[in-house]
C-alpha distance (Angstrom), angle and dihedral (degrees) to the residues before:
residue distance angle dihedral
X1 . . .
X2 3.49 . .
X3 3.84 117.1 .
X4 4.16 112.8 -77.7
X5 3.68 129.5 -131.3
X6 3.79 116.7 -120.4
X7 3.82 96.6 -138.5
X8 4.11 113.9 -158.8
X9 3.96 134.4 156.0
X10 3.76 115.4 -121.5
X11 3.79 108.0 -162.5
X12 3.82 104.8 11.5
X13 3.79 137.3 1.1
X14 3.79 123.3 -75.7
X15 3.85 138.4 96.6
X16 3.83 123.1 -149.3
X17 3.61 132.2 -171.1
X18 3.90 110.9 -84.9
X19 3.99 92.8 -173.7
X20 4.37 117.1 -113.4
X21 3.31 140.5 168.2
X22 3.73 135.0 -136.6
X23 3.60 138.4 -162.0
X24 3.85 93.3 -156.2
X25 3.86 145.2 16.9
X26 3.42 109.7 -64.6
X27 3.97 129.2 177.1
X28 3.74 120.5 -159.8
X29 3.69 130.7 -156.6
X30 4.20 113.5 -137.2
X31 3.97 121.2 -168.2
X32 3.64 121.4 -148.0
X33 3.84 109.6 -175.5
X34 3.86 85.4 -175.8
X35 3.96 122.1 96.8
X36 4.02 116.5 -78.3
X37 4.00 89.9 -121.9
X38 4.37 102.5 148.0
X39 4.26 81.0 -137.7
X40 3.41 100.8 48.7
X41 3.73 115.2 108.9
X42 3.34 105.6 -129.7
X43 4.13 92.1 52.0
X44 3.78 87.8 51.3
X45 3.62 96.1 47.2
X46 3.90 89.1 44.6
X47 4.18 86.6 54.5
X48 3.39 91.0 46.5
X49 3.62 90.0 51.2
X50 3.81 93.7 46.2
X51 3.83 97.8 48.2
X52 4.00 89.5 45.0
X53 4.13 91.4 52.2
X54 3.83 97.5 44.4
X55 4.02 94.4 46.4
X56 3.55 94.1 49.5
X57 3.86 94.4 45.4
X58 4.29 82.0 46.7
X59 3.91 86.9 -116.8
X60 4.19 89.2 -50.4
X61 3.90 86.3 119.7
X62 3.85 115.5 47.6
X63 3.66 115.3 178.4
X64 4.23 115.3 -152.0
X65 3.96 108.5 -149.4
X66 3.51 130.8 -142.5
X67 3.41 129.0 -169.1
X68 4.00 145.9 -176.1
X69 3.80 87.7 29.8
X70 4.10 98.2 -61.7
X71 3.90 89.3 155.4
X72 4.39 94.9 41.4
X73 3.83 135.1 -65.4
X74 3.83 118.8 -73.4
X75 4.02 93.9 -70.5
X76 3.76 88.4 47.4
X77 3.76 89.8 54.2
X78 3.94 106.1 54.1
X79 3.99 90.7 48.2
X80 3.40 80.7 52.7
X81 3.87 92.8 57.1
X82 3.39 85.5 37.6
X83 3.63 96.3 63.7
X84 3.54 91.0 28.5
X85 3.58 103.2 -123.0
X86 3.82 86.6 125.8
X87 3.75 113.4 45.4
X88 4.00 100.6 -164.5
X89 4.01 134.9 19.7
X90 3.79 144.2 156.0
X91 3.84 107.2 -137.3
X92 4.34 125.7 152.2
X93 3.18 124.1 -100.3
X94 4.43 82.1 -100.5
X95 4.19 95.0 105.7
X96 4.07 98.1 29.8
X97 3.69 94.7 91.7
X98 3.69 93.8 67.3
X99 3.76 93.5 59.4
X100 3.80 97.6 22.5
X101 3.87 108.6 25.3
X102 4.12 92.0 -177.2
X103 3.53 95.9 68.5
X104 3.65 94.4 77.3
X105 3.72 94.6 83.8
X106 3.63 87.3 81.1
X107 3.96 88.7 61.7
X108 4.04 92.7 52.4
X109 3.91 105.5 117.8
X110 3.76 121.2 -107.9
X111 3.23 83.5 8.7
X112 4.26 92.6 143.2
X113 3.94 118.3 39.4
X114 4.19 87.5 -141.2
X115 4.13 135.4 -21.2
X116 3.76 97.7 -76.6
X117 3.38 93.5 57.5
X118 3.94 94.2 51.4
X119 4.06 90.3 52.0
X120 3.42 88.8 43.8
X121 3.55 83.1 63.3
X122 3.73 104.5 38.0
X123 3.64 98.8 49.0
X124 3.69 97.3 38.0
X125 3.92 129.9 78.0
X126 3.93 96.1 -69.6
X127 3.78 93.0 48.6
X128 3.72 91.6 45.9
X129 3.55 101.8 49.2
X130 3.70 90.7 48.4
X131 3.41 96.7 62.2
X132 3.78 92.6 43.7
X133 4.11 80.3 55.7
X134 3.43 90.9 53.4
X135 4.20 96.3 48.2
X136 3.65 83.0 48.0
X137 4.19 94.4 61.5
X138 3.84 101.1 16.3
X139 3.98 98.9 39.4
X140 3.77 85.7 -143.6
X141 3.77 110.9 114.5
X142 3.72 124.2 -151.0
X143 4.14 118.7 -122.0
X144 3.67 95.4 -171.5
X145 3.69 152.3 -30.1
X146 3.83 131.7 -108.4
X147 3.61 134.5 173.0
X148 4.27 134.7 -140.4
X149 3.73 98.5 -148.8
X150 3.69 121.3 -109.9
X151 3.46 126.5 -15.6
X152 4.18 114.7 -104.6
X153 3.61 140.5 147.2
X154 3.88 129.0 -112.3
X155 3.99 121.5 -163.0
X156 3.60 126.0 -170.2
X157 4.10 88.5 -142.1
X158 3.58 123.5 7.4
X159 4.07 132.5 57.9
X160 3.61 121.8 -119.8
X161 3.49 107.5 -157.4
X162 4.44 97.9 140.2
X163 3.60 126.2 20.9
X164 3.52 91.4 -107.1
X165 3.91 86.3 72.1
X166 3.54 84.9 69.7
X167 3.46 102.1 66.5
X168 4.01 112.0 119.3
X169 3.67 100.2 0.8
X170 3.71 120.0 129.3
X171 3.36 106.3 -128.8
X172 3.57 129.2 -171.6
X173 3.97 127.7 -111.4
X174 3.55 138.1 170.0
X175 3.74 109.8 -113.1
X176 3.33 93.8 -88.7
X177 4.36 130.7 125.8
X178 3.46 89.9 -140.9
X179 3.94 98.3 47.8
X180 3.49 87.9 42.9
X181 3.69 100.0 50.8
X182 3.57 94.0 51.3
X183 3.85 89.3 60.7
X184 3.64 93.9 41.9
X185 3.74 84.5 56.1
X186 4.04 99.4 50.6
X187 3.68 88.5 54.5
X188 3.69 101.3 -96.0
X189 3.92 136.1 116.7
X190 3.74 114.6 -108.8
X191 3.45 117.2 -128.5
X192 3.74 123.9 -170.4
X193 3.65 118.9 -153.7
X194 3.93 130.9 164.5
X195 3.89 106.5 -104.4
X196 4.02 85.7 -118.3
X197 4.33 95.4 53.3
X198 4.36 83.2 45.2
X199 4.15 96.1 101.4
X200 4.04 96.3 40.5
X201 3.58 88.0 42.1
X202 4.14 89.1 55.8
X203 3.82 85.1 42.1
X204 3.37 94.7 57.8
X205 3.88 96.9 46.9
């Protein structure tokens, strides 16, 4: 079987087609660490993504889906990828930095002045040759890019209206230096949680 492209999102969560051929029938697992929700975004986009791959390969290439973290959270995923016991997955940018340490720029606050600016970025030469960085020392080889809209905070309690309102709140973070930083920095305690503990975490205060 010819060699298999570990898929995975940097940045946000979705997988597009990146176009290979295969001599014989292959099936491919592909982690979702997002919720299983039929009108969520990132299950749409992986169906899409699934139906486009295994018509074009006339069925040669099926791709198995899991969702709602059946194969591990986020961190769980890309050592999967890197090992390559999972073949394909959309995962944030949250893990990357312990594989790939340079992709944190992309998580540096006010970074972009507005959206067009940020794809200009990402699908230009910089963004491109980052990625090609990162296949280079991860092995894992990114499909595509997507984004999650602007960053903001939700509580379950107080208004944050200044930064002062941040002061002593546990907020949650992915378990990434960068994240966490930036919440260290507003006055707040970084928390990281796995995307998948987030709600009973806020339940539990």
């Amino acid at each position: 079987m010819k060699k298999i492209l570990k898929g995975m999102c940097a940045f946000v969560l979705v997988v597009l087609f990146a176009g290979s051929a295969f001599a014989d029938n292959v099936k491919l697992k592909l982690a979702n660490a997002g919720p299983a929700d039929p009108e969520d975004r990132t299950v749409i986009a992986v169906e899409l993504f699934k139906n486009h791959v295994q018509n074009k390969t006339g069925g040669s290439v099926q791709i198995e889906v899991f969702h709602a973290s059946q194969l591990g959270n986020e961190k769980e995923i890309l050592e999967g990828l890197k090992m390559g016991t999972i073949e394909l997955g959309t995962i944030t940018t949250g893990p990357v930095p312990t594989l790939f340490k340079p992709i944190m720029v992309f998580d540096i606050p006010y970074l972009f002045p507005n959206q067009v600016v940020a794809w200009e970025v990402l699908d230009g030469p910089f963004g491109r040759k980052l990625m090609e960085e990162m296949r280079k020392v991860t092995g894992i080889r990114t499909l595509a890019v997507s984004e999650n809209g602007y960053r903001h905070f939700v509580t379950s309690e107080k208004q944050i209206k200044s930064v002062a309102d941040m002061k002593g709140l546990k907020i949650r973070t992915m378990e990434n230096p960068a994240h966490m930083k930036m919440v260290e920095a507003l006055g707040a305690a970084p928390t990281p949680v796995a995307f998948g503990e987030l709600y009973m975490a806020l339940q539990q205060g």
